[in-house]
C-alpha positions as CSV (number, residue, x, y, z in Angstrom):
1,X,28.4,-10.8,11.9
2,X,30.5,-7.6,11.4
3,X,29.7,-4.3,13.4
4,X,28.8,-2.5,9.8
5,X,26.6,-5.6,8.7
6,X,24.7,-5.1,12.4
7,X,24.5,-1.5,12.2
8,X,22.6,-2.0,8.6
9,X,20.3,-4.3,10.4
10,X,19.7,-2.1,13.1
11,X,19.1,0.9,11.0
12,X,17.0,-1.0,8.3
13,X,15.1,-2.3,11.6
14,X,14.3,0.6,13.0
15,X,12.9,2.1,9.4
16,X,11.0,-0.7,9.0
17,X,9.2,-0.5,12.0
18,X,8.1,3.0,11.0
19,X,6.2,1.5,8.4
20,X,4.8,-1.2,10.3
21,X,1.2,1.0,9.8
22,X,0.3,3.6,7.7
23,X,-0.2,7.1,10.0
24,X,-3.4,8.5,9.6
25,X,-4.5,12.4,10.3
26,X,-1.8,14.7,11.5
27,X,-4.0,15.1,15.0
28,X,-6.0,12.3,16.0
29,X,-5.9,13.0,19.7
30,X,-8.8,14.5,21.9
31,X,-12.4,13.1,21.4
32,X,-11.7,11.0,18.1
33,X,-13.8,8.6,19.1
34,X,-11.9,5.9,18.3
35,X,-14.1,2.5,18.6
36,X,-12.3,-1.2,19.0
37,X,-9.9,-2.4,21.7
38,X,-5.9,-3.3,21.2
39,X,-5.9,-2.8,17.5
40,X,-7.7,0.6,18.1
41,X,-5.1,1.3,20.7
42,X,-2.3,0.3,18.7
43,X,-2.9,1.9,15.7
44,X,-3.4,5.4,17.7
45,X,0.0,6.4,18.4
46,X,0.9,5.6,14.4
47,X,-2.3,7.7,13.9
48,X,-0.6,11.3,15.0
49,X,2.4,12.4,13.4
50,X,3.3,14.3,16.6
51,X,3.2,11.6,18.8
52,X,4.9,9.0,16.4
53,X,7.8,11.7,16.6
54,X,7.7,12.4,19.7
55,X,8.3,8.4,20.6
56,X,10.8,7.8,17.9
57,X,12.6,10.8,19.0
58,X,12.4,9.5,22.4
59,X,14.6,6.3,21.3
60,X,16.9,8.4,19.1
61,X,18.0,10.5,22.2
62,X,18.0,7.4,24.2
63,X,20.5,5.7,21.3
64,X,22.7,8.9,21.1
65,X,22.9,9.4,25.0
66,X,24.2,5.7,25.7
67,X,24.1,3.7,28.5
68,X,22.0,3.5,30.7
69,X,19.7,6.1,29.2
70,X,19.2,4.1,25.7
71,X,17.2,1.7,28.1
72,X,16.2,4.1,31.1
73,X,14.4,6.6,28.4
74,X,12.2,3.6,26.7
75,X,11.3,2.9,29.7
76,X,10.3,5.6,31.4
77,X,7.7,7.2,28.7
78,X,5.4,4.3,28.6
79,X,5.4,3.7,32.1
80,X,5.3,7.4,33.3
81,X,2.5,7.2,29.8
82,X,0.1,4.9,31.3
83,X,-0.2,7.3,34.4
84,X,-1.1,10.0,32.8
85,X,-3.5,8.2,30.7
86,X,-5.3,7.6,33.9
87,X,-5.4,11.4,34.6
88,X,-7.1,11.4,30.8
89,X,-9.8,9.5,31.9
90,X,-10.5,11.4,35.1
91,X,-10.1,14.0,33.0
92,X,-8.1,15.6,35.7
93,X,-7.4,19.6,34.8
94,X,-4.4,19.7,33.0
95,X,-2.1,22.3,30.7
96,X,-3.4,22.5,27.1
97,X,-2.3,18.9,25.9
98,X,-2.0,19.5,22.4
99,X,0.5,22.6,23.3
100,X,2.5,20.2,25.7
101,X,2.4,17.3,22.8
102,X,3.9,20.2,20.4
103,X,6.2,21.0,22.8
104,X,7.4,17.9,23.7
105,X,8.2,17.2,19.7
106,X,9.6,20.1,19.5
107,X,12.4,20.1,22.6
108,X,13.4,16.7,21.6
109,X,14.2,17.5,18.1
110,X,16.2,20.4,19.5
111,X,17.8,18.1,21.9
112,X,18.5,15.5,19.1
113,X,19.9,18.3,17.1
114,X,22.3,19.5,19.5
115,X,23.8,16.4,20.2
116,X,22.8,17.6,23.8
117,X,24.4,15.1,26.9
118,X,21.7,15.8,29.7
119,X,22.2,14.3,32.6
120,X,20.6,11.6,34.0
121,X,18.1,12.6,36.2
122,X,17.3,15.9,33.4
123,X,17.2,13.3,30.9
124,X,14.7,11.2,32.9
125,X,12.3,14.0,34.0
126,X,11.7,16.0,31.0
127,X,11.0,12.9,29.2
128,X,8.9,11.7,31.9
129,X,7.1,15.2,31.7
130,X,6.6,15.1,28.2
131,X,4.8,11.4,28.4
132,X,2.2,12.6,30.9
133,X,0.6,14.7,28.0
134,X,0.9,12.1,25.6
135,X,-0.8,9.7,28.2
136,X,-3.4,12.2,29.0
137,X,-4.1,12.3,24.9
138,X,-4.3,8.6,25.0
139,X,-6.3,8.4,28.4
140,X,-8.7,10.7,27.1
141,X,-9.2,8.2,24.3
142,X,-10.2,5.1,26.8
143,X,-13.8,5.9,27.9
144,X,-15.3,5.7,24.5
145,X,-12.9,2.1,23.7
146,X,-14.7,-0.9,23.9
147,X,-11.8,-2.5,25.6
148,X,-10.0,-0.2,27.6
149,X,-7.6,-2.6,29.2
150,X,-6.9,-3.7,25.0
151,X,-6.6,-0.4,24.5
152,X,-4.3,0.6,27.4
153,X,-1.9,-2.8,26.1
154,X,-2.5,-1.5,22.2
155,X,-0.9,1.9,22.9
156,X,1.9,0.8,25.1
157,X,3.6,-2.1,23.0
158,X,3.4,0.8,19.8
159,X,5.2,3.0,22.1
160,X,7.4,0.7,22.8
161,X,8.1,-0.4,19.1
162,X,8.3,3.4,18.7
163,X,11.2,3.9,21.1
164,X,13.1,0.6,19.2
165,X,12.5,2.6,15.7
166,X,14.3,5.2,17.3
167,X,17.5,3.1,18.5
168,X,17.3,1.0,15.4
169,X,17.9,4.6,13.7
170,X,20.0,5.6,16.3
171,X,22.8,2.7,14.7
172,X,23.6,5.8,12.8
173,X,25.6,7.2,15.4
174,X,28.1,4.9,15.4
175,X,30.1,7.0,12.3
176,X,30.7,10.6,11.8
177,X,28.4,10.9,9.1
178,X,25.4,8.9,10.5
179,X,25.7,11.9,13.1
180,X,25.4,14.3,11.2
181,X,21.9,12.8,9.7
182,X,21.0,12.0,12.8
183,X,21.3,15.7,14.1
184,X,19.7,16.7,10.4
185,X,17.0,14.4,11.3
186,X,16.3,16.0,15.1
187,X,16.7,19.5,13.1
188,X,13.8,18.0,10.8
189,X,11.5,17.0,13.9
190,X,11.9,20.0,16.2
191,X,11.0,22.0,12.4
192,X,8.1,20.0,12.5
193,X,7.0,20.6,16.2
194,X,7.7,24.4,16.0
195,X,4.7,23.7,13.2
196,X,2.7,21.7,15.6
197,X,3.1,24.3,18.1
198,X,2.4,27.2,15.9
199,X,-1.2,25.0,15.3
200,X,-1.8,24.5,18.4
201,X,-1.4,28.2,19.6
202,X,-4.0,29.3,16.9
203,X,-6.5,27.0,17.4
């Protein structure tokens, strides 16, 4: 198997995995209500554009930075994820979520964008800050599940496919032009979370 021939397969991975479900309302976060148990909790990070960004993004940053960040990073956000889903269902006081979500899309795209190399230990704490508001956003969703330990599993493995869409995409990388998509792309998604901010603010 050639390099180019696995960087195809990677790439056409990663895209496929983005349309593993079909994404539902732009903001399906806070007090949707959502019934069910793993499939509910699955299906909830491809529900919220901002948060399937976000966790892409998270893998595409991960890809672009290298080793050992490509599998520190995907790491990290679900596990740092799940605690702050627990502070969701204690609904423990907490910044405006939906502004940190917005935020949190939009940094990364910036990030992305500027082909930025953080170190390690920046690149592990703001991404570990930016999945305790997505946790709490999922947390908050667990109450009201019918499973909660289903959906706790659901959300975590569609992270986690989330963060290998990103490094499938993230294949790009490996030749000058695929960069400069890739930086187009994080232009694109810190665009978008300037928007989600900007919604967020004015609610």
């Amino acid at each position: 198997m050639t390099g180019a021939f696995r960087q195809r397969v990677s790439i056409g991975a990663g895209l496929g995995l983005l349309a593993v479900l079909a994404a539902g309302p732009a903001s399906a976060h806070l007090g949707t209500g959502l019934p069910g148990g793993f499939l509910s909790g699955f299906r909830h990070p491809f529900s919220g554009f901002d948060h399937l960004l976000a966790m892409v993004s998270v893998g595409l940053w991960g890809a672009f930075l290298g080793r050992p960040l490509i599998i520190a990073l995907p790491v990290i956000f679900p596990t740092v994820m799940a605690m702050g889903a627990v502070l969701g269902m204690a609904h423990t006081p907490m910044p405006p979520v939906e502004i940190g979500i917005a935020v949190s899309v939009l940094m990364l795209g910036v990030l992305i964008a500027a082909a930025a190399k953080a170190p390690i230990w920046f690149a592990c704490l703001i991404v570990g800050v930016f999945a305790v508001f997505h946790g709490y956003a999922h947390g908050a969703e667990l109450p009201s599940a019918a499973d909660p330990i289903g959906f706790a599993v659901g959300f975590v493995l569609a992270t986690g496919l989330l963060h290998v869409a990103g490094i499938g995409i993230g294949a790009l990388n490996a030749r000058p032009a695929g960069v400069i998509a890739t930086r187009t792309l994080g232009g694109l998604v810190a665009m978008a979370g300037a928007w989600f901010l900007y919604l967020a603010v004015h609610r």
